[in-house]
C-alpha positions as CSV (number, residue, x, y, z in Angstrom):
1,X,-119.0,-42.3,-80.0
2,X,-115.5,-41.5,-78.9
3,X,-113.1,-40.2,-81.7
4,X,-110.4,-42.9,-81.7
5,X,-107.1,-41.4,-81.9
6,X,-103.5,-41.8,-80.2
7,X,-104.2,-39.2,-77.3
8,X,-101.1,-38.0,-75.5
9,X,-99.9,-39.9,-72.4
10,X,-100.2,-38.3,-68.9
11,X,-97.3,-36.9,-67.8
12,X,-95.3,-39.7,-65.8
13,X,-94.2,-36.9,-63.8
14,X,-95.1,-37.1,-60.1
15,X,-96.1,-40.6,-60.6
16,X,-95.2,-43.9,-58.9
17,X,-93.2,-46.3,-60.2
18,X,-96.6,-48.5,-60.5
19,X,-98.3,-46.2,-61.7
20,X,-96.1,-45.0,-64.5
21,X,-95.6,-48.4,-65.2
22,X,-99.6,-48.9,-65.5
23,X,-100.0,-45.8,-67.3
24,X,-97.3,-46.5,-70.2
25,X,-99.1,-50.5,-70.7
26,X,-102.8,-48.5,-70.8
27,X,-101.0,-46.4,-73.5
28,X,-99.8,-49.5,-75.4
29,X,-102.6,-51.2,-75.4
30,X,-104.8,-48.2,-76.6
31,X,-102.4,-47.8,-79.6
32,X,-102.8,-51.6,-80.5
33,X,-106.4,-51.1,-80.3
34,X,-106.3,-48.2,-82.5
35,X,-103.9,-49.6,-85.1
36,X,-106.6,-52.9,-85.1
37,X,-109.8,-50.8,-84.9
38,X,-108.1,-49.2,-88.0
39,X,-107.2,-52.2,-89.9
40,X,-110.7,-53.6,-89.3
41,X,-112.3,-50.1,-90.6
42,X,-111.1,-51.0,-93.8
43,X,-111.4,-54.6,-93.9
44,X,-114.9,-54.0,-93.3
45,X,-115.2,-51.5,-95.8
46,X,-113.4,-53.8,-98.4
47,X,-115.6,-56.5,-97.6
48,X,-118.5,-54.8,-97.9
49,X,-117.9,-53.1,-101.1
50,X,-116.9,-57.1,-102.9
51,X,-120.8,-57.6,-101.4
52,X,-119.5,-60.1,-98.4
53,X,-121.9,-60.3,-95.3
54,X,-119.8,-58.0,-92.8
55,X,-122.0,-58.4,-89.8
56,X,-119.7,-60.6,-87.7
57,X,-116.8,-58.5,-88.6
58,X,-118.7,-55.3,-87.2
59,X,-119.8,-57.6,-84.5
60,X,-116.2,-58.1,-83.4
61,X,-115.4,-54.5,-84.5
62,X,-117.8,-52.7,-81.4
63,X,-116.5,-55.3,-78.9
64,X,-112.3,-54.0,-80.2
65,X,-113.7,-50.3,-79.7
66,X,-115.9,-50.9,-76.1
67,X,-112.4,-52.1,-75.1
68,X,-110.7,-48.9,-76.4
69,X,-113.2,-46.7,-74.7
70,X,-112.7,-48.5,-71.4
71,X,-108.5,-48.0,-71.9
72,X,-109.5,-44.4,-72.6
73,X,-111.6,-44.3,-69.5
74,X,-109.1,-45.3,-66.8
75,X,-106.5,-43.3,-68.7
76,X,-108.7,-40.3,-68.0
77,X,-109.5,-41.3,-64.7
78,X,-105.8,-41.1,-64.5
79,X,-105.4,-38.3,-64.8
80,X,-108.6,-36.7,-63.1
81,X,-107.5,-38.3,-59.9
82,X,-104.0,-36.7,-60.1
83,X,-105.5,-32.8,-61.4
84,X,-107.3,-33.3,-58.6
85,X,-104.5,-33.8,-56.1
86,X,-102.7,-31.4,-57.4
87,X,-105.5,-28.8,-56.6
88,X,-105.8,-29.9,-53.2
């Protein structure tokens, strides 16, 4: 499983307008993810500890962090695609 942090951005420089603009809403979006993949963590955990079935609330939780992993994905992909310009 992917660590799920705020990663740094990849650098708008020598990007398009588009593509900057595409960059900076994957980067929003991932943050919103973490903040909420963070807020359910411990929801969870509270739940869980006052004995309350938590299933559906983990249930929901995977499906918040397979969308985080696929905004980290095309972030990296991102930036692959422009490394590899830059080489050549």
């Amino acid at each position: 499983m992917k660590e799920i942090r705020r990663s740094r951005e990849p650098s708008p420089l020598t990007m398009s307008n588009p593509q900057r603009d595409k960059v900076s809403h994957l980067v929003a979006r991932r943050n919103s993810l973490v903040d909420r993949l963070e807020n359910g963590s411990r929801q969870i955990e509270t739940m869980r500890a006052a004995g309350d079935d938590v299933q559906e609330w983990e249930t929901f939780w995977v499906r918040l962090l397979r969308q985080y992993e696929q905004v980290c994905d095309e972030l990296t992909e991102i930036d692959q695609a422009r490394e590899l310009r830059r080489a050549g």
